[in-house]
Backbone of each chain as nested JSON, in Angstrom:
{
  "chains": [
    {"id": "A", "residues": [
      {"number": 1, "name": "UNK", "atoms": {"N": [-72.849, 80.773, 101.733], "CA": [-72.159, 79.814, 100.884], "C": [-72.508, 80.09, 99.422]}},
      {"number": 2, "name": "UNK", "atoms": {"N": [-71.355, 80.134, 98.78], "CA": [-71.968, 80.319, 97.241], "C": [-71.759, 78.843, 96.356]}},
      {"number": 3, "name": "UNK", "atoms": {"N": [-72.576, 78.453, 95.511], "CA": [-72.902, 77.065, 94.706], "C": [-72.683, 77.907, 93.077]}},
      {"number": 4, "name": "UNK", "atoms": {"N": [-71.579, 77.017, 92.644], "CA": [-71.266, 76.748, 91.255], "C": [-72.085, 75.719, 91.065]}},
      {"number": 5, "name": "UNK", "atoms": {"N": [-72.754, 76.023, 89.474], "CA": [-73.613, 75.348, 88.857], "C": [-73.137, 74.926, 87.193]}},
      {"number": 6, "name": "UNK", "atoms": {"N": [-72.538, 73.949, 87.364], "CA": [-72.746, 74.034, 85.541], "C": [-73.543, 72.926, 84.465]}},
      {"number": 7, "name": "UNK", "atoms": {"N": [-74.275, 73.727, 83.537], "CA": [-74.875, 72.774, 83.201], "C": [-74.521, 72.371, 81.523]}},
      {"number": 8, "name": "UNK", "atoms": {"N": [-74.748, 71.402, 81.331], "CA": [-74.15, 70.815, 79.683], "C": [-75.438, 70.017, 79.545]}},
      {"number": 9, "name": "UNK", "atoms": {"N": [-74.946, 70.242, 77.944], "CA": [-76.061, 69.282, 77.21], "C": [-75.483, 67.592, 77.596]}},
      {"number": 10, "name": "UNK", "atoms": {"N": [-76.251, 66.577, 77.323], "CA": [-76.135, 65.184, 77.145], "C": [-75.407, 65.224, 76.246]}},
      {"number": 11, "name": "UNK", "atoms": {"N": [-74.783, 63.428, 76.298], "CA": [-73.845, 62.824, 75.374], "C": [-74.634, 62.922, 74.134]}},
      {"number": 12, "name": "UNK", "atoms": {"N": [-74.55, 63.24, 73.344], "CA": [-75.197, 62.848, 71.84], "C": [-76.782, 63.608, 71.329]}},
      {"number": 13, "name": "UNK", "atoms": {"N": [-77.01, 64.926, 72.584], "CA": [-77.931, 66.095, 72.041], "C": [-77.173, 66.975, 71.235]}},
      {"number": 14, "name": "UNK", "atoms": {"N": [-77.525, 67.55, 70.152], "CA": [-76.923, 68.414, 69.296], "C": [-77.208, 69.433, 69.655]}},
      {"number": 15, "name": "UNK", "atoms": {"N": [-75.919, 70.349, 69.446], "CA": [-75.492, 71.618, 70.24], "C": [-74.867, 72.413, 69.117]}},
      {"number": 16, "name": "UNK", "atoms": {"N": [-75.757, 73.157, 68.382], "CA": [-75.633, 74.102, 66.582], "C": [-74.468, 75.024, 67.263]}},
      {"number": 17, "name": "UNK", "atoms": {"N": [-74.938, 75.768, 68.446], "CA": [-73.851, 77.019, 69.116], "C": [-72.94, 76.502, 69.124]}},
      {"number": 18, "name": "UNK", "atoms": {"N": [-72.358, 75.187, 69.57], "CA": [-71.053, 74.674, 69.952], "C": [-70.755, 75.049, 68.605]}},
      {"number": 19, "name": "UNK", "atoms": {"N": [-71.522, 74.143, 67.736], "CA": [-70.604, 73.631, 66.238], "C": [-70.844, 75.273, 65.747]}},
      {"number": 20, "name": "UNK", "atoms": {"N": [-71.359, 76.552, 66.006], "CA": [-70.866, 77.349, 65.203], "C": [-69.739, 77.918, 65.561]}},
      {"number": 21, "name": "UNK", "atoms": {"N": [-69.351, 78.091, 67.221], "CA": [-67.912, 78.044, 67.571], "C": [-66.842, 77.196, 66.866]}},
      {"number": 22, "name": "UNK", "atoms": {"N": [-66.985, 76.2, 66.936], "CA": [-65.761, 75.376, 66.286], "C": [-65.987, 75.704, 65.073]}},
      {"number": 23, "name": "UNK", "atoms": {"N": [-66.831, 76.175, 64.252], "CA": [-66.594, 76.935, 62.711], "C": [-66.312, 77.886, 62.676]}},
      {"number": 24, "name": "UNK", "atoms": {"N": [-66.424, 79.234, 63.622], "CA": [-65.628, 80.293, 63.989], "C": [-64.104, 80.206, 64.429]}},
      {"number": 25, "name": "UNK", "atoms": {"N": [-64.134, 79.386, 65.043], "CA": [-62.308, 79.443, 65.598], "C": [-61.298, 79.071, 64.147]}},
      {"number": 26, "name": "UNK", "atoms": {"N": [-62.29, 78.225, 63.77], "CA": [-61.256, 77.492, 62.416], "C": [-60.514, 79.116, 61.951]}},
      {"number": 27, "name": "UNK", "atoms": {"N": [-62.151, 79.465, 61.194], "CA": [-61.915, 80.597, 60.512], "C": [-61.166, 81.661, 60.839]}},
      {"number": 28, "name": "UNK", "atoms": {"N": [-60.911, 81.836, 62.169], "CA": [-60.152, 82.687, 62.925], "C": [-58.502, 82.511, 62.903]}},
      {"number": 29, "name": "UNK", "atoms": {"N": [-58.447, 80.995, 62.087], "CA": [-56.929, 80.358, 62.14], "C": [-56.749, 79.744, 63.204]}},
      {"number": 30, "name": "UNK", "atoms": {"N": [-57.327, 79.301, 63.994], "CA": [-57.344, 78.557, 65.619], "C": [-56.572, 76.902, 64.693]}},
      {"number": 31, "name": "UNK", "atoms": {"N": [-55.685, 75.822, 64.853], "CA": [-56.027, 74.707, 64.738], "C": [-56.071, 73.885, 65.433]}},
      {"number": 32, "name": "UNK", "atoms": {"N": [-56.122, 72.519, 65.275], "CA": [-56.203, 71.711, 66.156], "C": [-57.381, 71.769, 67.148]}},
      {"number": 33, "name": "UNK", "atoms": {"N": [-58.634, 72.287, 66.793], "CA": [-59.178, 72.655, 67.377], "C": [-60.485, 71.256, 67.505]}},
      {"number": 34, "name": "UNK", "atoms": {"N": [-60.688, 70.489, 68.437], "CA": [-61.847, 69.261, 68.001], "C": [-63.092, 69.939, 67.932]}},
      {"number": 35, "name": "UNK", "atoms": {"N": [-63.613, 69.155, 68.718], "CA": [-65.473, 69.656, 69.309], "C": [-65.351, 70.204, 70.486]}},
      {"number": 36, "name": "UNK", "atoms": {"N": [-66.206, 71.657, 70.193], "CA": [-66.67, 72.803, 71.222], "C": [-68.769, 72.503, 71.463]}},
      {"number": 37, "name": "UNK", "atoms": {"N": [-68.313, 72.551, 73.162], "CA": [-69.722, 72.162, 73.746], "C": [-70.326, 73.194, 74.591]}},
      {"number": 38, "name": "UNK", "atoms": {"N": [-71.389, 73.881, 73.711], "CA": [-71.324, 74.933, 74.988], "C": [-72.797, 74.648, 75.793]}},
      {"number": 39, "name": "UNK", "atoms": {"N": [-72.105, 75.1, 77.418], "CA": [-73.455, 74.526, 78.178], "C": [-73.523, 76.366, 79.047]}},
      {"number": 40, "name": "UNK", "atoms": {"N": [-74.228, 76.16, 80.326], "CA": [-74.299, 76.995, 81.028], "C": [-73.742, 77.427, 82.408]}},
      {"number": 41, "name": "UNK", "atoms": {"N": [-73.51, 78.691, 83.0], "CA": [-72.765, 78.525, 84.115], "C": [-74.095, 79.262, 85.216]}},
      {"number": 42, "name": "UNK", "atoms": {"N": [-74.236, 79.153, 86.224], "CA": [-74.534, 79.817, 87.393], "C": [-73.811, 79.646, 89.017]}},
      {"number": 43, "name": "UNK", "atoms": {"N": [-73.677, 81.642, 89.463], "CA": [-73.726, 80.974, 90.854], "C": [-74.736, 81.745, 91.695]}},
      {"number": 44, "name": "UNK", "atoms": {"N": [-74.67, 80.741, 92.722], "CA": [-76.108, 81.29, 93.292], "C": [-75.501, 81.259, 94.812]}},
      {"number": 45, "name": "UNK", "atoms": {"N": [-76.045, 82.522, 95.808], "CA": [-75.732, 82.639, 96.681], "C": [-76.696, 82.044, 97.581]}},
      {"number": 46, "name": "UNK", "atoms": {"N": [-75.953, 81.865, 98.691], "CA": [-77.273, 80.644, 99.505], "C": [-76.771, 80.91, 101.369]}},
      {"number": 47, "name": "UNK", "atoms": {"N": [-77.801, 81.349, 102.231], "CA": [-77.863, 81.523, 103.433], "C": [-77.508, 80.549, 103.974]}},
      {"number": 48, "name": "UNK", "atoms": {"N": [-77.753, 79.078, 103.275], "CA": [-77.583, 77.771, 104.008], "C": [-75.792, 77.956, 104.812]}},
      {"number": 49, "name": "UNK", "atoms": {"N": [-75.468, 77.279, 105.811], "CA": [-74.385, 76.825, 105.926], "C": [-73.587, 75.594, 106.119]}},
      {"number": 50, "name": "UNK", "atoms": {"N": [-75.066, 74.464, 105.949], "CA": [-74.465, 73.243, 105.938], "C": [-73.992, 72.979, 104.229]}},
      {"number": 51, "name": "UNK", "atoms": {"N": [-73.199, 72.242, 104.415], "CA": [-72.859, 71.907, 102.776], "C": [-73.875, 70.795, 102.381]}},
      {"number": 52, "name": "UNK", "atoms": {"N": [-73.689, 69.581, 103.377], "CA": [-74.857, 69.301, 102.697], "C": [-76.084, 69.167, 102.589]}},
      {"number": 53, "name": "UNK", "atoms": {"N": [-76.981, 70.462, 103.609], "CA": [-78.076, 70.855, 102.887], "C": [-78.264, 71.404, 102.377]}},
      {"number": 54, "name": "UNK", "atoms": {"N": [-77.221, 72.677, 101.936], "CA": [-76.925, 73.111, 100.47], "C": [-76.653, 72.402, 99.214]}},
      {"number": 55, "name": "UNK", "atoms": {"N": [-76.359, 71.657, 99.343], "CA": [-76.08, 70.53, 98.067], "C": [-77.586, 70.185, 98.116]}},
      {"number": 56, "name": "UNK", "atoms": {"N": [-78.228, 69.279, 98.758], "CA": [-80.299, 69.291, 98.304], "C": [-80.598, 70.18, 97.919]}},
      {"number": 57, "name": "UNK", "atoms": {"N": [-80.581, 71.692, 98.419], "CA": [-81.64, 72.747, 97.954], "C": [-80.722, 72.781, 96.71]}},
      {"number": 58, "name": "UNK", "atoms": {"N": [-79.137, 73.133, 96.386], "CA": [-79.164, 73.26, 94.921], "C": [-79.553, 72.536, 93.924]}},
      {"number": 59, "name": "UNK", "atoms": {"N": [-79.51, 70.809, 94.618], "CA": [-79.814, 69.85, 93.807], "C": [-80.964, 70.418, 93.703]}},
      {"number": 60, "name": "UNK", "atoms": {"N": [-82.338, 70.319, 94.906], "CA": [-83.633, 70.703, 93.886], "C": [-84.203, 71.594, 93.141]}},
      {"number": 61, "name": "UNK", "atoms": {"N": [-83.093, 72.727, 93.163], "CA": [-83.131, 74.047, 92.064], "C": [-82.994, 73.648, 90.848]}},
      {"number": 62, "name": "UNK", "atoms": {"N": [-81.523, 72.969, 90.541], "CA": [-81.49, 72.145, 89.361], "C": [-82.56, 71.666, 88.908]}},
      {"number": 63, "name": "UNK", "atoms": {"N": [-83.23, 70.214, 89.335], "CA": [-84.248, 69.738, 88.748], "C": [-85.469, 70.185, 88.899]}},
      {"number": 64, "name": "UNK", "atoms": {"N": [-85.783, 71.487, 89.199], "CA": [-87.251, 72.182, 89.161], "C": [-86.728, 72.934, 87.874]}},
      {"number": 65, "name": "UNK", "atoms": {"N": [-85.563, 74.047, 87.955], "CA": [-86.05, 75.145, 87.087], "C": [-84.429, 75.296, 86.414]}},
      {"number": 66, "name": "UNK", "atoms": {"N": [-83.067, 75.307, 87.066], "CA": [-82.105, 75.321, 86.765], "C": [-81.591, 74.406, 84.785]}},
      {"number": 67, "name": "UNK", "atoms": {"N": [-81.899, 73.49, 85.614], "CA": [-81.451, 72.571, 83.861], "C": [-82.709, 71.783, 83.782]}},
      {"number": 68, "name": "UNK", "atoms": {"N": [-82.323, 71.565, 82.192], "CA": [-83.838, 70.382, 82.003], "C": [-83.047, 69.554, 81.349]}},
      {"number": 69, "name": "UNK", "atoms": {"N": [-83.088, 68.396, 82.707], "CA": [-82.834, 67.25, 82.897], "C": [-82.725, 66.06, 81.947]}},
      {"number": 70, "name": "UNK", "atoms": {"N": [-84.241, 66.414, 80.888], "CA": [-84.066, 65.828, 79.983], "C": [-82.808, 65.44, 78.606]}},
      {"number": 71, "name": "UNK", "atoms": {"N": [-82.207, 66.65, 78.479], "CA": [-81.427, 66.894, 77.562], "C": [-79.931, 67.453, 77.996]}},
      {"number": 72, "name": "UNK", "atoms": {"N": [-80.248, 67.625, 79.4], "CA": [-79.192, 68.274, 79.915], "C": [-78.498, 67.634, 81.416]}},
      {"number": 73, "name": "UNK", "atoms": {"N": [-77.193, 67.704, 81.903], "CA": [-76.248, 67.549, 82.943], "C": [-76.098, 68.586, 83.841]}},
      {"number": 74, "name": "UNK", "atoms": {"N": [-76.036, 68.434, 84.95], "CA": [-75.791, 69.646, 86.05], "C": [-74.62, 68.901, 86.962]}},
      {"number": 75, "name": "UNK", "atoms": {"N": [-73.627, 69.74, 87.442], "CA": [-72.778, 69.428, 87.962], "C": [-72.732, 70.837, 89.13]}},
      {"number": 76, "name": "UNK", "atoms": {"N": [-72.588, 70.565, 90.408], "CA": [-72.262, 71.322, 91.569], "C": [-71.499, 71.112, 92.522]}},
      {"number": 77, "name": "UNK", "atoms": {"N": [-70.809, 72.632, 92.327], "CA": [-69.607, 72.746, 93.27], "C": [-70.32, 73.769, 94.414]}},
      {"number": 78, "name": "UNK", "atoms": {"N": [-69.868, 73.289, 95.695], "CA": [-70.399, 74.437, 96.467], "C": [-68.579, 74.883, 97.065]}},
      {"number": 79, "name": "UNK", "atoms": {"N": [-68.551, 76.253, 97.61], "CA": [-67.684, 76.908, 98.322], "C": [-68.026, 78.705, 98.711]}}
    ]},
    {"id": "B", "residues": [
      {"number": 1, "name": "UNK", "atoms": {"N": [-56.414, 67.004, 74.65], "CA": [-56.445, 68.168, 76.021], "C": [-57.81, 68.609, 75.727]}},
      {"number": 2, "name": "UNK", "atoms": {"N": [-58.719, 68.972, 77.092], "CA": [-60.056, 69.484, 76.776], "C": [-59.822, 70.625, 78.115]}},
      {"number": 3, "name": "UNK", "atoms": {"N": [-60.565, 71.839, 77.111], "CA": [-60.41, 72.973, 78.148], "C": [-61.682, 73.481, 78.666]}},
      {"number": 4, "name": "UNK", "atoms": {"N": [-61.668, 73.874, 79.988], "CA": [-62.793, 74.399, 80.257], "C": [-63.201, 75.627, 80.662]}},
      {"number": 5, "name": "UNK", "atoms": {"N": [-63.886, 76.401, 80.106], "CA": [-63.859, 77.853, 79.995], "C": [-65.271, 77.76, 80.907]}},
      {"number": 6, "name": "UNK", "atoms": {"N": [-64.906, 79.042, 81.618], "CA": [-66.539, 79.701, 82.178], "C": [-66.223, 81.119, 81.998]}},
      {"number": 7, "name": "UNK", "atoms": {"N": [-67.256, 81.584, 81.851], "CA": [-67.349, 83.075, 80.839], "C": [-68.491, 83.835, 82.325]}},
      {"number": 8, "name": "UNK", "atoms": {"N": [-67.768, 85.11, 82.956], "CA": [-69.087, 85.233, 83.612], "C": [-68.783, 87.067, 83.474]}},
      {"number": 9, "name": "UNK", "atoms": {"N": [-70.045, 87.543, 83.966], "CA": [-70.17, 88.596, 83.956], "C": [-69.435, 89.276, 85.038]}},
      {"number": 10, "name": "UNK", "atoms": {"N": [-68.601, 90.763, 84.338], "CA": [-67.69, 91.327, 85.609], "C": [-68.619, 91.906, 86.938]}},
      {"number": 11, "name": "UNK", "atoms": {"N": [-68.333, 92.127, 87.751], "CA": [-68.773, 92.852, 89.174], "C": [-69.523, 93.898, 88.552]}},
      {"number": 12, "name": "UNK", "atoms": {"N": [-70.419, 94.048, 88.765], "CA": [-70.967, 95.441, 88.737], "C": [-72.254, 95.718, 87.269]}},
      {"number": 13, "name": "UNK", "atoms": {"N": [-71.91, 94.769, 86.246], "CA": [-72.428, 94.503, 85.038], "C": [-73.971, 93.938, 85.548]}},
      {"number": 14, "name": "UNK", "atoms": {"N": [-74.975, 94.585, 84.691], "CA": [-76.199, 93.639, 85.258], "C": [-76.835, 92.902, 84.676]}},
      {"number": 15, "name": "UNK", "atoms": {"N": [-77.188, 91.546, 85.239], "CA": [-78.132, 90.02, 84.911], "C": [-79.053, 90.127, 84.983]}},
      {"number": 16, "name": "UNK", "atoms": {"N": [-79.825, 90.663, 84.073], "CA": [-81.434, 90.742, 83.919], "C": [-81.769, 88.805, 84.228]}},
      {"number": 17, "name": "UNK", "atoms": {"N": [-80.762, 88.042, 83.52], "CA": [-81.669, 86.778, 83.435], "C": [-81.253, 85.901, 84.639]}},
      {"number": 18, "name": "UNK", "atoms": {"N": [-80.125, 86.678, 85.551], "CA": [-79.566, 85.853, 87.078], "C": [-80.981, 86.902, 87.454]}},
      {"number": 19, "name": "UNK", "atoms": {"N": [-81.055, 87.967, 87.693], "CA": [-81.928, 88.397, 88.704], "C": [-83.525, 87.664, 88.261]}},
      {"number": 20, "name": "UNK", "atoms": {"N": [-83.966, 87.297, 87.059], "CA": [-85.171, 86.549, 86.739], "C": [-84.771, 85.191, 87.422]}},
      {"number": 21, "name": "UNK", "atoms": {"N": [-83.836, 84.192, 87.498], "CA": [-83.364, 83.192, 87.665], "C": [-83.774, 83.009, 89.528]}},
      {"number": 22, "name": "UNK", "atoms": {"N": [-83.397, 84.472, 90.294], "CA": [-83.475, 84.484, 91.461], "C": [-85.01, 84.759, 91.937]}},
      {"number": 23, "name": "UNK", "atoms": {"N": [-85.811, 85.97, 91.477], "CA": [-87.641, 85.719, 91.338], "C": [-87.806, 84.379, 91.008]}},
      {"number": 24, "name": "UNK", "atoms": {"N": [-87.99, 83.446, 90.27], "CA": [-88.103, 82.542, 90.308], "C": [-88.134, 81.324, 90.959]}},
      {"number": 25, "name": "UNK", "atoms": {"N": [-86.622, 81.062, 91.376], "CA": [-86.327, 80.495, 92.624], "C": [-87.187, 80.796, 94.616]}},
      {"number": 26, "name": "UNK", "atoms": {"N": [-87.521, 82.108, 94.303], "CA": [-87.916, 82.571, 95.625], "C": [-89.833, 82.304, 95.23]}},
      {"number": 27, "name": "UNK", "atoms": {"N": [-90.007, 82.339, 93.991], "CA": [-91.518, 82.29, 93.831], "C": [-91.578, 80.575, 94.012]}},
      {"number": 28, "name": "UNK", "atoms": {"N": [-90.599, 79.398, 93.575], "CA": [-90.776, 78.173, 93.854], "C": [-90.739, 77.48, 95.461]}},
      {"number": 29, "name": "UNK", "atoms": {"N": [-90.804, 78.934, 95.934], "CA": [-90.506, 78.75, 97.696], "C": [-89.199, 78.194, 98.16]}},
      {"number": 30, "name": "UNK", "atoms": {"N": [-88.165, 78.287, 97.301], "CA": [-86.326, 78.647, 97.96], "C": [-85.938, 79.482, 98.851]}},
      {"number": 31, "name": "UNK", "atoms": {"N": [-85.869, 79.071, 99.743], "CA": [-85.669, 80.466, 100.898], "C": [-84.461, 80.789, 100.926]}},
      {"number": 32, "name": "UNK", "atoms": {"N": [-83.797, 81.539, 101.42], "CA": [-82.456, 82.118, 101.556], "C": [-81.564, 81.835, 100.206]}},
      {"number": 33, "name": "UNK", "atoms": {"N": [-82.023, 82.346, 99.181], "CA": [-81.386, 82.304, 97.93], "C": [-81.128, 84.151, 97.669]}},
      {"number": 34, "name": "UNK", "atoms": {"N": [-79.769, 84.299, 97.72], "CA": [-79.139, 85.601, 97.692], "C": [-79.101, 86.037, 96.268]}},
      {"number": 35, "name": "UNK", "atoms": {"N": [-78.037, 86.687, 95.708], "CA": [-77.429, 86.906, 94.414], "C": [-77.319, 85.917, 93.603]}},
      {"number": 36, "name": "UNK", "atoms": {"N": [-77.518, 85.733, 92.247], "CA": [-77.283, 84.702, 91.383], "C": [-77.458, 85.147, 90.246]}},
      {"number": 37, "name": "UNK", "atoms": {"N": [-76.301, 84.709, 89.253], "CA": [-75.476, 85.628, 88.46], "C": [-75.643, 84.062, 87.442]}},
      {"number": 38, "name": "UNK", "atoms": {"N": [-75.607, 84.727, 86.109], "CA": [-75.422, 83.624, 84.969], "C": [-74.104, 83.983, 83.92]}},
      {"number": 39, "name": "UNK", "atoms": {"N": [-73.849, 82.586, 84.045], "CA": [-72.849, 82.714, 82.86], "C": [-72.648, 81.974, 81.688]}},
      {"number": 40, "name": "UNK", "atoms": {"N": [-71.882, 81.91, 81.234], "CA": [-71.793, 80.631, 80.355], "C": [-70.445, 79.389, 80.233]}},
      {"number": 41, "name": "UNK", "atoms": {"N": [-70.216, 78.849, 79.842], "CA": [-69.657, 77.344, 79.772], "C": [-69.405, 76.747, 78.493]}},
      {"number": 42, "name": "UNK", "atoms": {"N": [-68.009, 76.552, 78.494], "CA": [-67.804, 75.621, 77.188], "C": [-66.635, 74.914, 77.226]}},
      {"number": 43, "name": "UNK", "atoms": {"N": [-66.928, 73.752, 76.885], "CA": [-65.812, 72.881, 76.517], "C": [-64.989, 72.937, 75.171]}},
      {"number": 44, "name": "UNK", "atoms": {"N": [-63.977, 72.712, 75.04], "CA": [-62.88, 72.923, 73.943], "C": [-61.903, 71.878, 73.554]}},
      {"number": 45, "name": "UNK", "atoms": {"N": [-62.319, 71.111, 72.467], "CA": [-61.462, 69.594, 72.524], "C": [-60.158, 70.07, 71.507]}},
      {"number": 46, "name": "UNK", "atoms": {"N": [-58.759, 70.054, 72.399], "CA": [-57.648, 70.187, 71.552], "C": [-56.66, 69.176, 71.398]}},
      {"number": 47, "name": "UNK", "atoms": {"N": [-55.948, 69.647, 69.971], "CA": [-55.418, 68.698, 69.56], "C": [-53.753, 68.943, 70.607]}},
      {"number": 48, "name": "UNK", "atoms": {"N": [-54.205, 70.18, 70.964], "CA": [-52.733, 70.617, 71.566], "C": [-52.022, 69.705, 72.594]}},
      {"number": 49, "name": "UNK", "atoms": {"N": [-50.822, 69.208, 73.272], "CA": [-50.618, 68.076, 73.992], "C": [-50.151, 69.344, 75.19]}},
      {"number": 50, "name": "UNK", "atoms": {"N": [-49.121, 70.109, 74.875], "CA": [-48.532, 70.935, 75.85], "C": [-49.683, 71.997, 76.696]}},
      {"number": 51, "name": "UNK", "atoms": {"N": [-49.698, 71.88, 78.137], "CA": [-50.428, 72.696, 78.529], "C": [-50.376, 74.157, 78.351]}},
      {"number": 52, "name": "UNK", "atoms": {"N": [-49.196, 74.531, 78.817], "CA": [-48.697, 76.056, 78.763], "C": [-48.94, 76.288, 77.323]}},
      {"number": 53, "name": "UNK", "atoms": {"N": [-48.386, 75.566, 76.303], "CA": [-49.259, 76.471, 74.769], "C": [-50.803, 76.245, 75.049]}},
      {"number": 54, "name": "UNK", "atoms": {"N": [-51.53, 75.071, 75.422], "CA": [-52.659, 75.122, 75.682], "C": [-53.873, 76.362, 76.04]}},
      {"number": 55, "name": "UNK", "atoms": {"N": [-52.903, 76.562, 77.063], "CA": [-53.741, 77.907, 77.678], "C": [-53.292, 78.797, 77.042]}},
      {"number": 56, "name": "UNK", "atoms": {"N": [-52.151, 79.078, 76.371], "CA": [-52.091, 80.446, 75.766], "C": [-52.832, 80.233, 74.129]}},
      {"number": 57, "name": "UNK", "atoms": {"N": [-53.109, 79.407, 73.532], "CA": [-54.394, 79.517, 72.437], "C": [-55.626, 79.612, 73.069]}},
      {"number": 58, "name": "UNK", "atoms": {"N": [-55.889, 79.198, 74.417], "CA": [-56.975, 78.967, 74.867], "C": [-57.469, 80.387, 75.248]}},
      {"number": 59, "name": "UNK", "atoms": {"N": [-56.445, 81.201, 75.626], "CA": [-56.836, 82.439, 76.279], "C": [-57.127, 83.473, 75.305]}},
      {"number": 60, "name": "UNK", "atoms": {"N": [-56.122, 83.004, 74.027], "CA": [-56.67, 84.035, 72.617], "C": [-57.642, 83.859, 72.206]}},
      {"number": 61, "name": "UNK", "atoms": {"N": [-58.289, 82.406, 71.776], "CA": [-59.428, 81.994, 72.109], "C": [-60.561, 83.233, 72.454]}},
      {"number": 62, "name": "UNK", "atoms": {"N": [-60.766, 83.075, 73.801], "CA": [-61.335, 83.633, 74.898], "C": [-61.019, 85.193, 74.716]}},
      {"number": 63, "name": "UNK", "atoms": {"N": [-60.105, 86.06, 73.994], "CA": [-59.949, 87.341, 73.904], "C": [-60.59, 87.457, 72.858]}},
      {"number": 64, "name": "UNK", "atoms": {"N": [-60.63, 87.222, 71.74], "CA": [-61.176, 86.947, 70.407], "C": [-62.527, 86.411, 69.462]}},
      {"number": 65, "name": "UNK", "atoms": {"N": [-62.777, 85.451, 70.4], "CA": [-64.433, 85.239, 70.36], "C": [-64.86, 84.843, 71.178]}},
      {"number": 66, "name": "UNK", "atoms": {"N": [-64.577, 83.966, 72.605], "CA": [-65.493, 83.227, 73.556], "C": [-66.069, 84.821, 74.401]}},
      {"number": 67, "name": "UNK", "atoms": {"N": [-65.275, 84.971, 74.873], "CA": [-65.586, 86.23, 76.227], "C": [-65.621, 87.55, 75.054]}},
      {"number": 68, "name": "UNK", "atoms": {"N": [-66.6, 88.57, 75.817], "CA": [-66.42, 90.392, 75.692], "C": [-65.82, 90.613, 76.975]}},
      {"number": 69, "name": "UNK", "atoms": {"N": [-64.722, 90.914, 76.358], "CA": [-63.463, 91.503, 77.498], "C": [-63.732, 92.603, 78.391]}},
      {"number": 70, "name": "UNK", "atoms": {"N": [-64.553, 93.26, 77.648], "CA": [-65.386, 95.004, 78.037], "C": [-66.095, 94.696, 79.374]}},
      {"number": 71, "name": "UNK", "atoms": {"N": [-67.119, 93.446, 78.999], "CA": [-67.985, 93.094, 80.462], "C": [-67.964, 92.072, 81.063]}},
      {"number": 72, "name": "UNK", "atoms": {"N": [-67.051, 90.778, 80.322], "CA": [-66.906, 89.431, 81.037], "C": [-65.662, 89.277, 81.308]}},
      {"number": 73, "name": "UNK", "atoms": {"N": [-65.48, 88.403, 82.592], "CA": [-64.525, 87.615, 82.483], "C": [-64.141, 85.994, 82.126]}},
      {"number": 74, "name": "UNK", "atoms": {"N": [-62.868, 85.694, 82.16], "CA": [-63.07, 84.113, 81.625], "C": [-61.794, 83.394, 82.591]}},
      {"number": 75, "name": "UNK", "atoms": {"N": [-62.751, 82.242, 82.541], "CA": [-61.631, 81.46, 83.437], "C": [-61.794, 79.826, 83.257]}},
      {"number": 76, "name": "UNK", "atoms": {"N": [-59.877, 79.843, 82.8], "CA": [-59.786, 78.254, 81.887], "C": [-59.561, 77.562, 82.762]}},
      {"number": 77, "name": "UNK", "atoms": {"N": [-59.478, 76.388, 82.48], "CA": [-59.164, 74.794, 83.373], "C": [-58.734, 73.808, 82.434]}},
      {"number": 78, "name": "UNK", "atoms": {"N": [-58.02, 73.264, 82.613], "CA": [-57.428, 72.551, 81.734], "C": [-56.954, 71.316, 82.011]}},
      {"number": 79, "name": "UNK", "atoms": {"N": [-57.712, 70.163, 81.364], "CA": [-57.144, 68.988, 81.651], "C": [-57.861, 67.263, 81.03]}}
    ]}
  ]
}
């Protein structure tokens, strides 16, 4: 089974990379362009075949080493 | 309209920081954790209403500064 992972910053942590994207696109002539958020992607391959004890072990990948929790969102898709 | 891009590395290209990501995981005692590949993630807040122009700024976008076309690929979502 392979697990999509994505992780984003929190509502209202400041994210300089985003905002230097959205100052790059301008400059590029992009418009209409709002706020760019950039977070992270992983996938991770997994022997498991239940889904949802694949969903625990990814969940506890996430909160050991994957995202830090503190500042950050994890969202998982498994397929 | 908010778009969602994931940026990942093509087949064959190598993840020094998925293959650190996977030591890791197996040193926290994760068992059956296979391949795991990193990418990246970003959100894109537009002013655009129409989807179909949507994705086609979104994808110039993504040719132009989000993705290296040479070794990544990209893949939008939109909604």
């Amino acid at each position: 089974m392979k697990a999509k992972i994505k992780v984003t910053l929190k509502t209202g942590v400041l994210d300089p990379q985003g905002k230097a994207i959205e100052g790059a696109l301008g400059h590029l002539g992009f418009g209409g362009v709002g706020e760019v958020r950039q977070g992270k992607y992983f996938e991770v391959e997994l022997a498991e075949t239940d889904k949802a004890k694949a969903r625990e072990q990814v969940k506890a990948m996430c909160e050991k080493l994957i995202a830090n929790t503190v500042i950050e969102n994890y969202d998982i898709e498994l397929g």
